[in-house]
C-alpha positions as a Markdown table, in Angstrom:
| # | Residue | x | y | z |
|---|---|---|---|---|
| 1 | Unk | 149.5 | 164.1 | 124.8 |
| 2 | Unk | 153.3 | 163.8 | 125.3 |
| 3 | Unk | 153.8 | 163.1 | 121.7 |
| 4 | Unk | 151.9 | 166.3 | 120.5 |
| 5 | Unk | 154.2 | 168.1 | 123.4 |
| 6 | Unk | 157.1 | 166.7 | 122.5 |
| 7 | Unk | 156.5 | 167.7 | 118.8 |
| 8 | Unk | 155.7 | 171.2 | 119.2 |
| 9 | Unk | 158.6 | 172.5 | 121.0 |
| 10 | Unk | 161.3 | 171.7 | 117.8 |
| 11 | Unk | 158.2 | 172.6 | 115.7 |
| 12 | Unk | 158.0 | 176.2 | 117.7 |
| 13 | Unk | 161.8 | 176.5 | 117.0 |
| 14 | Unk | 162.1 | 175.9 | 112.9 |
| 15 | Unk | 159.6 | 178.4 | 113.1 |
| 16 | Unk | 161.3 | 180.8 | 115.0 |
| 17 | Unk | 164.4 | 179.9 | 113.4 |
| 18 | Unk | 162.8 | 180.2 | 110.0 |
| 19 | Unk | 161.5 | 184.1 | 110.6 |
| 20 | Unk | 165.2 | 184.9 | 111.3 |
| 21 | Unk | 166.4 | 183.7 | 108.0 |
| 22 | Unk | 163.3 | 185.4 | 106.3 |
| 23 | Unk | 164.2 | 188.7 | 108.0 |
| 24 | Unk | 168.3 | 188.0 | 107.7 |
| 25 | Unk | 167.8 | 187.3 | 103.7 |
| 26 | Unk | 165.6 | 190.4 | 103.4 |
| 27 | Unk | 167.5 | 192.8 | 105.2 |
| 28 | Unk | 170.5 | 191.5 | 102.7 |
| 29 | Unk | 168.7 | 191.6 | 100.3 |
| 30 | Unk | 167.8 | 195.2 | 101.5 |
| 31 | Unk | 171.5 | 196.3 | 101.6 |
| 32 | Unk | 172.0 | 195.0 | 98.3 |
| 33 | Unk | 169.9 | 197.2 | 96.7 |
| 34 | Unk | 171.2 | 200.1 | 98.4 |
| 35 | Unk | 174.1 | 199.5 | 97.6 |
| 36 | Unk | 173.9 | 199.1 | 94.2 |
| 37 | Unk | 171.6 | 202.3 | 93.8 |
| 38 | Unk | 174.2 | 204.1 | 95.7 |
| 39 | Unk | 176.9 | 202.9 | 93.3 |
| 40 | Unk | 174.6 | 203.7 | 90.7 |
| 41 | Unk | 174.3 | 206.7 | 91.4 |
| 42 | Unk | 177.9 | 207.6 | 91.1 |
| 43 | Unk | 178.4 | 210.1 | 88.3 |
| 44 | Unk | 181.2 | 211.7 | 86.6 |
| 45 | Unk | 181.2 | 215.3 | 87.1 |
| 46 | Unk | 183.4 | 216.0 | 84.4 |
| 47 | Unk | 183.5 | 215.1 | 80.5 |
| 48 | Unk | 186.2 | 211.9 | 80.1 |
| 49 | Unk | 186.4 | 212.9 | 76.1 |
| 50 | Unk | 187.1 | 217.1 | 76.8 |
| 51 | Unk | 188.5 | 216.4 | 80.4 |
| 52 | Unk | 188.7 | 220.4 | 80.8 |
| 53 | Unk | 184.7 | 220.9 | 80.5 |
| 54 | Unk | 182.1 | 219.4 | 83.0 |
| 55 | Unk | 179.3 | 217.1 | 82.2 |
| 56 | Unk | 175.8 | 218.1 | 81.0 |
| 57 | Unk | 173.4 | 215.6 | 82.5 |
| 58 | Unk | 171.1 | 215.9 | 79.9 |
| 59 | Unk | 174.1 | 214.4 | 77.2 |
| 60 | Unk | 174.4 | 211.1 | 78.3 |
| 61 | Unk | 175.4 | 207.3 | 76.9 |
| 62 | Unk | 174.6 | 203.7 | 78.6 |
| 63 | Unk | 177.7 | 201.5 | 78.5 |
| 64 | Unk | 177.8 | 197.7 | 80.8 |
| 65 | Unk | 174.5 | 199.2 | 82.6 |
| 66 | Unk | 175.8 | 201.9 | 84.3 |
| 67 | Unk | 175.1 | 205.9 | 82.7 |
| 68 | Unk | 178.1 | 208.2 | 81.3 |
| 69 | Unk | 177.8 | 211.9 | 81.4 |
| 70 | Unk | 179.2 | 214.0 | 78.9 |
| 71 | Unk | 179.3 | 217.5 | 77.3 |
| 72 | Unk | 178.0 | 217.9 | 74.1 |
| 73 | Unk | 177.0 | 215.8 | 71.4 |
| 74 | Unk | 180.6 | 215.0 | 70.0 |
| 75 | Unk | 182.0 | 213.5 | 72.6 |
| 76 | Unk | 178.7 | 211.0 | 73.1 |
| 77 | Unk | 179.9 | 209.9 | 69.4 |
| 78 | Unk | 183.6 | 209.7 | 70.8 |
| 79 | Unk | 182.8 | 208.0 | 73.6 |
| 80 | Unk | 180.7 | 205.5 | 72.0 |
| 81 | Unk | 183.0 | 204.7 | 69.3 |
| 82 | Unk | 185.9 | 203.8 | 71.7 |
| 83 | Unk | 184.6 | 203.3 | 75.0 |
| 84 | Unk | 187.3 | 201.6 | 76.4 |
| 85 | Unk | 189.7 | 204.1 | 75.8 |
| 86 | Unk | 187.7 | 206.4 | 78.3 |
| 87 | Unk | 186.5 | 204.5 | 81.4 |
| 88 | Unk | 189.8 | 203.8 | 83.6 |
| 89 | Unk | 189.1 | 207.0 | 85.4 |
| 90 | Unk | 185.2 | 207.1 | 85.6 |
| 91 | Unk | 183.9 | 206.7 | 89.1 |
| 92 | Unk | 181.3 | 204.4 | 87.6 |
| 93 | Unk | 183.2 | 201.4 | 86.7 |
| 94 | Unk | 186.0 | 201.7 | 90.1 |
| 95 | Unk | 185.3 | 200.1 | 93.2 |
| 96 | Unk | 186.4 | 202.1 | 96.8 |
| 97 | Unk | 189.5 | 199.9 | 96.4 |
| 98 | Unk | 190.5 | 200.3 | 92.9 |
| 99 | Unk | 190.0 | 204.3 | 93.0 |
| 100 | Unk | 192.1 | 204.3 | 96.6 |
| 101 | Unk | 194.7 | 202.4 | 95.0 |
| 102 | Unk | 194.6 | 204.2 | 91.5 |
| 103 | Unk | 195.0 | 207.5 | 93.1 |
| 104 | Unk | 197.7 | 206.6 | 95.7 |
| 105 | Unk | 199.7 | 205.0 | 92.4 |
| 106 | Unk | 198.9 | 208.3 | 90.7 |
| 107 | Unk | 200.2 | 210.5 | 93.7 |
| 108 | Unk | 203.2 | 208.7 | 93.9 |
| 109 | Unk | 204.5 | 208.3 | 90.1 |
| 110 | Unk | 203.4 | 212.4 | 89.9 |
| 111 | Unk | 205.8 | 212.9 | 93.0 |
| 112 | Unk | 208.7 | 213.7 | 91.7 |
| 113 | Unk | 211.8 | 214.4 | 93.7 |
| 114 | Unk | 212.1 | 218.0 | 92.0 |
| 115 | Unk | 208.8 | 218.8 | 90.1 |
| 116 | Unk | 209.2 | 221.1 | 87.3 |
| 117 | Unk | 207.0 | 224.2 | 86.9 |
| 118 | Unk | 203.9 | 222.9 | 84.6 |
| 119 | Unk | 201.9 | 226.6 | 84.6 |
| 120 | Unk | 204.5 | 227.6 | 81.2 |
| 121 | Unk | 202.9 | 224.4 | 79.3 |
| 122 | Unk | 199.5 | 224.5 | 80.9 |
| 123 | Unk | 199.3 | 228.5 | 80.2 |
| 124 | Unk | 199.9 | 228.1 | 76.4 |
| 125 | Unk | 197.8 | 224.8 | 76.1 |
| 126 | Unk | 194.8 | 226.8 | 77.4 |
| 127 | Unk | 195.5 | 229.7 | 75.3 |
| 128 | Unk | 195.7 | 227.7 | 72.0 |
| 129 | Unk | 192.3 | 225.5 | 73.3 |
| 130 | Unk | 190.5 | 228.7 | 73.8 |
| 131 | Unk | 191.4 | 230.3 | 70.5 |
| 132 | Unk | 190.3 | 227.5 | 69.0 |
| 133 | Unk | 186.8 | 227.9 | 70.7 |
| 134 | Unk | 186.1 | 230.7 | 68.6 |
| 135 | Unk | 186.9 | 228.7 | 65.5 |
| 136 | Unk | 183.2 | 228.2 | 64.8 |
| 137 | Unk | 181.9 | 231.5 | 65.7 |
| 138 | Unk | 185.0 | 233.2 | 63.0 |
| 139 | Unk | 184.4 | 230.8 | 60.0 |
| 140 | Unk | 180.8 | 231.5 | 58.8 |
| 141 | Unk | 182.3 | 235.1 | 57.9 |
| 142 | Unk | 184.6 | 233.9 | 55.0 |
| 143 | Unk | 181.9 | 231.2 | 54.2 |
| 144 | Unk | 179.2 | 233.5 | 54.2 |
| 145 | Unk | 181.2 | 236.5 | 51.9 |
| 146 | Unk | 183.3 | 234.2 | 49.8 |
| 147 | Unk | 180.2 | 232.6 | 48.9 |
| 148 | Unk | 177.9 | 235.7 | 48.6 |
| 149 | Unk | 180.9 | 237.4 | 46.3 |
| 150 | Unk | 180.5 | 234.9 | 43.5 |
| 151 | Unk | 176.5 | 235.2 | 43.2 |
| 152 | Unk | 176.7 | 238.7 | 43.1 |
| 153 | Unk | 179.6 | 238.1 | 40.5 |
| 154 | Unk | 176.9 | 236.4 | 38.5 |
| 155 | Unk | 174.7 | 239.3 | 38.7 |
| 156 | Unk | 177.7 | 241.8 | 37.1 |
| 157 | Unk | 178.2 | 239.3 | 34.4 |
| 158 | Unk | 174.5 | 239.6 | 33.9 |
| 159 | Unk | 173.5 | 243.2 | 34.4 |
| 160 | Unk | 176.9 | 244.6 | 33.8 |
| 161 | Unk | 175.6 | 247.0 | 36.2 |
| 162 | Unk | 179.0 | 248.0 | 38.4 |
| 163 | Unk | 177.8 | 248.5 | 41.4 |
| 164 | Unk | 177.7 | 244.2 | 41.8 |
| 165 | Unk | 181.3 | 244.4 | 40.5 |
| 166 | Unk | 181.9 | 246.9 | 43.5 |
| 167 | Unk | 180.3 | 244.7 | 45.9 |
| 168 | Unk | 181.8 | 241.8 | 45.0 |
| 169 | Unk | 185.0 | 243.6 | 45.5 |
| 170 | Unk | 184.3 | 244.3 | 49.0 |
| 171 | Unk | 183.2 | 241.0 | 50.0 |
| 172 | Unk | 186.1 | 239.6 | 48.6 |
| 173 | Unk | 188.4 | 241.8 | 50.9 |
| 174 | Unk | 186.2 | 241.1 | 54.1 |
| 175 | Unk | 186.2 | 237.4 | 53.3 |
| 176 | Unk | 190.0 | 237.0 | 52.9 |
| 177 | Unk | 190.2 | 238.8 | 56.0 |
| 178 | Unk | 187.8 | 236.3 | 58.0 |
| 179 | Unk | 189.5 | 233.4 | 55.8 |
| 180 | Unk | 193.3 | 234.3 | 57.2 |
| 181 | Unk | 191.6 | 234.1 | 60.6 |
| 182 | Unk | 189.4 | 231.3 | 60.7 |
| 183 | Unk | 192.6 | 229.2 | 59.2 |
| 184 | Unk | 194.9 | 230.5 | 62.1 |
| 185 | Unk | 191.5 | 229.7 | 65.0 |
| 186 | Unk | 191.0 | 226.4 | 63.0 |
| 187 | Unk | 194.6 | 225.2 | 63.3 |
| 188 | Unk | 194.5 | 226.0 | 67.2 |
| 189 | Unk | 191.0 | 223.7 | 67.4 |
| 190 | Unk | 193.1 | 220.9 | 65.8 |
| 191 | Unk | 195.8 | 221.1 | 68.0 |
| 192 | Unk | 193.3 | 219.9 | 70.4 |
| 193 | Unk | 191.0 | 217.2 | 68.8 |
| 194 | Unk | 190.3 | 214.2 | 69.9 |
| 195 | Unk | 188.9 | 212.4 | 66.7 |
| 196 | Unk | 189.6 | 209.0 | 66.2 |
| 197 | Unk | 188.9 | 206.5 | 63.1 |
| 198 | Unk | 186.7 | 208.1 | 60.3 |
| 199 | Unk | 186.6 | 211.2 | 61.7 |
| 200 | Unk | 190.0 | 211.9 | 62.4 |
| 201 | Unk | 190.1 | 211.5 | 58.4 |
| 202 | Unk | 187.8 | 213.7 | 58.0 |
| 203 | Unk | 189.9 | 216.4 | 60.3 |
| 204 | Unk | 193.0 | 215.9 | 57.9 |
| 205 | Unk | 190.8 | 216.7 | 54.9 |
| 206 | Unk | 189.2 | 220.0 | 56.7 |
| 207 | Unk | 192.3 | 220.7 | 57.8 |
| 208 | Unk | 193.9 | 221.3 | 54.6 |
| 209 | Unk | 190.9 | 222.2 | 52.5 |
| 210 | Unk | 190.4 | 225.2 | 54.9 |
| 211 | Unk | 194.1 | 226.2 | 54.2 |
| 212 | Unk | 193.6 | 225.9 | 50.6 |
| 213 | Unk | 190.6 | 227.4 | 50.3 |
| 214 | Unk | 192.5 | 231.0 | 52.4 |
| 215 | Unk | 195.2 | 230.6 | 50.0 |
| 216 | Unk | 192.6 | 230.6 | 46.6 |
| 217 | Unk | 191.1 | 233.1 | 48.8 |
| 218 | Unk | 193.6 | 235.7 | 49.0 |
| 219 | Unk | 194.7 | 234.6 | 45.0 |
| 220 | Unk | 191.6 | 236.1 | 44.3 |
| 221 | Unk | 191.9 | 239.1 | 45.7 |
| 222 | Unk | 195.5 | 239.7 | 44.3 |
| 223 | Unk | 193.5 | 238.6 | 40.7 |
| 224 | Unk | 190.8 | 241.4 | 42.0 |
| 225 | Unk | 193.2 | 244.5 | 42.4 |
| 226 | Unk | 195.3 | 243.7 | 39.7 |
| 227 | Unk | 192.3 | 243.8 | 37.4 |
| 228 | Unk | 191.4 | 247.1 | 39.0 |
| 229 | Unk | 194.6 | 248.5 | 38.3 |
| 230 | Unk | 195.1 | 248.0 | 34.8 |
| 231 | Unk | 193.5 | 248.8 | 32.1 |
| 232 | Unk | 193.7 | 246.6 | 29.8 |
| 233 | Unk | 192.3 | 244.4 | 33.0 |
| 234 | Unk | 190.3 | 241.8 | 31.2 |
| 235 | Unk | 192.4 | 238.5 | 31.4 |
| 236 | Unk | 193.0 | 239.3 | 34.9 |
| 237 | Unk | 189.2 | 240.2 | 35.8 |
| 238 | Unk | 188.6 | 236.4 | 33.7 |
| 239 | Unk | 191.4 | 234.8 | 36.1 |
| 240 | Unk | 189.6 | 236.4 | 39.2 |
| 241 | Unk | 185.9 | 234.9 | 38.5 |
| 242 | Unk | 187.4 | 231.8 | 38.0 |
| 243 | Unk | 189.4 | 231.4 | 40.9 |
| 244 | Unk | 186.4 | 233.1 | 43.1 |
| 245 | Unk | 184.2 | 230.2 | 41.7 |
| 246 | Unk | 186.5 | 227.8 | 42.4 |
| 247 | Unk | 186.8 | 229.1 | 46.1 |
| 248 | Unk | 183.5 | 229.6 | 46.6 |
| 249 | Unk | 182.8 | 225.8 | 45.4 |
| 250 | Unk | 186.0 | 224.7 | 48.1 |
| 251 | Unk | 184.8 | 226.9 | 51.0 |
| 252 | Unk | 181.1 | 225.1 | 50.6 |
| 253 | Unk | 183.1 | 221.6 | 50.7 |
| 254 | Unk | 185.0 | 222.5 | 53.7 |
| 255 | Unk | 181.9 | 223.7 | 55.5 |
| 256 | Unk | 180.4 | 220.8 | 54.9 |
| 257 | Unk | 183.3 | 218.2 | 56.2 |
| 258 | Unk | 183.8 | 220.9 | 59.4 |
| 259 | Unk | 180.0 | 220.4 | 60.0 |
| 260 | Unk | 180.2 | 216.4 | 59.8 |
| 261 | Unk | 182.9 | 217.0 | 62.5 |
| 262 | Unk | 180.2 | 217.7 | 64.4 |
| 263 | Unk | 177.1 | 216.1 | 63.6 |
| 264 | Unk | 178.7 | 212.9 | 61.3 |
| 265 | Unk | 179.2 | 211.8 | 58.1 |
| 266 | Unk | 175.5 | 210.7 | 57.7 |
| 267 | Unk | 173.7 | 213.7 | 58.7 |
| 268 | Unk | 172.0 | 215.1 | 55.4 |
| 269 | Unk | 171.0 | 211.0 | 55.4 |
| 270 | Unk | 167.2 | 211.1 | 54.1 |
C-alpha cells in the first residue's frame, strides 16, 4: 500500500508533465504553420520583369516553393530564364528584417543632400514606353497591305486587268505610311525591352529587319510613281514588283521574329 502510494504521485506528475509538452509542441507546432501560410501568402503586387505594370494573379511561376506573380506571358519566360536577376526586391523571398533593412539602405543612398528634379527623365521615359505600347496595334497595317499589294500584283500580271495595278498602287502608299510608323513605335518598344539571351538576339534581328523592310518599303513606292510617270515605264514597273516581292517576303520574316518575341522561338513547334 505505501509502495503503490508512493508510486503514483511521480507517476501522476510525468503525466501531467507529459500533457504540457503535448499541448506546448502542438501549439508550436500550430504557430509554425501560421506562420508559414502567412509568409506564404505574401505576394508581389507588381510585375519584377515590367516594374511599371501590376501583377495578374492568374500569370504566375513557382521558384524555391514560394509563387511569383507577373503580367503577361513574356515576362513568366523572363523571369524563368533568369530568376535570380529578379528576386532581391520580391516580398516573397525577404524576411521583416531584410526588407526593414533593405529599405532603410535604400532611403538613405536615395537621400541626397540636393536631389535633382527626376520628373524631366521620368516624363520622357513614360512617353517613349507608351508609344511603344502601340507598336503592336500599328504594325499589322504595313504587314497586312505590303503583303496584300504583292498578291494582287500577281493578279495584274495575270489578268492584266488595271484596276489590280490601281489597287496595288494604293496599298502600297497606305503600307509605307503604316511601315514609317510602326518603325518609329517599334524603336520606342526597344528602348524599353528587357530581353535577355536568345531573345535579345532575336530583338537585334527584328530590330533591323523592320527598318529594312520601311526602307524597301518606301523604294517601292518611289519604283511605283516613277513607273506611273513615264511612259516608257516598263523597267521601272519590273524594278517595282521585284522590290515589292522582296518586301513583302521581309515584312512576313519580321512578323514572324516580332511574334517569337512574344510567344518564343518554338511556337509553330508541331
Amino acid at each position: 500500500m505505501h509502495i503503490a502510494e508512493g508510486w503514483a504521485v511521480p507517476r501522476s506528475r510525468s503525466i501531467f508533465h507529459a500533457r504540457w509538452a503535448i499541448c506546448f509542441a502542438l501549439l508550436l507546432a500550430a504557430f509554425d504553420a501560421t506562420q508559414a501560410a502567412a509568409a506564404e501568402q505574401v505576394l508581389n503586387k507588381m510585375c519584377q520583369v515590367m516594374t511599371e505594370e501590376e501583377a495578374d494573379p492568374e500569370i504566375s511561376v513557382e521558384y524555391l516553393g514560394k509563387k511569383v506573380l507577373l503580367c503577361c506571358p513574356k515576362c513568366k519566360r523572363l523571369f524563368s530564364e533568369n530568376p535570380a536577376k529578379f528576386i532581391d526586391k520580391l516580398p516573397q523571398f525577404q524576411t521583416p528584417t531584410t526588407a526593414a533593412t533593405t529599405t532603410a539602405s535604400t532611403t538613405l543612398s536615395q537621400a541626397p543632400e540636393k536631389a535633382p528634379d527626376p520628373k524631366p527623365a521620368a516624363s520622357e521615359g513614360r512617353l517613349t514606353r507608351f508609344l511603344g505600347k502601340l507598336h503592336p496595334a500599328v504594325v499589322h497595317f504595313p504587314i497586312a497591305l505590303l503583303l496584300c499589294a504583292a498578291f494582287v500584283e500577281v493578279l495584274s500580271l495575270l489578268t492584266r486587268q488595271p484596276r489590280f495595278a490601281d489597287a496595288s498602287r494604293v496599298m502600297v502608299w497606305l503600307g509605307v505610311g503604316g511601315a514609317l510608323a510602326a518603325s518609329l513605335l517599334g524603336l520606342a518598344a526597344g528602348a524599353h525591352a528587357e530581353h535577355t539571351g536568345e531573345l535579345a538576339l532575336v530583338l537585334d534581328r527584328h530590330r533591323w529587319l523592320g527598318i529594312s523592310t520601311t526602307v524597301l518599303a518606301v523604294l517601292t513606292l518611289i519604283l511605283r510613281e516613277s513607273a506611273a510617270r513615264r511612259p516608257d515605264g516598263g523597267k521601272w514597273l519590273w524594278g517595282y514588283r521585284i522590290v515589292l516581292f522582296a518586301s513583302a517576303a521581309l515584312v512576313g520574316l519580321t512578323g514572324h521574329l516580332g511574334g517569337a518575341l512574344v510567344y518564343g522561338l518554338d511556337h509553330y513547334r508541331w
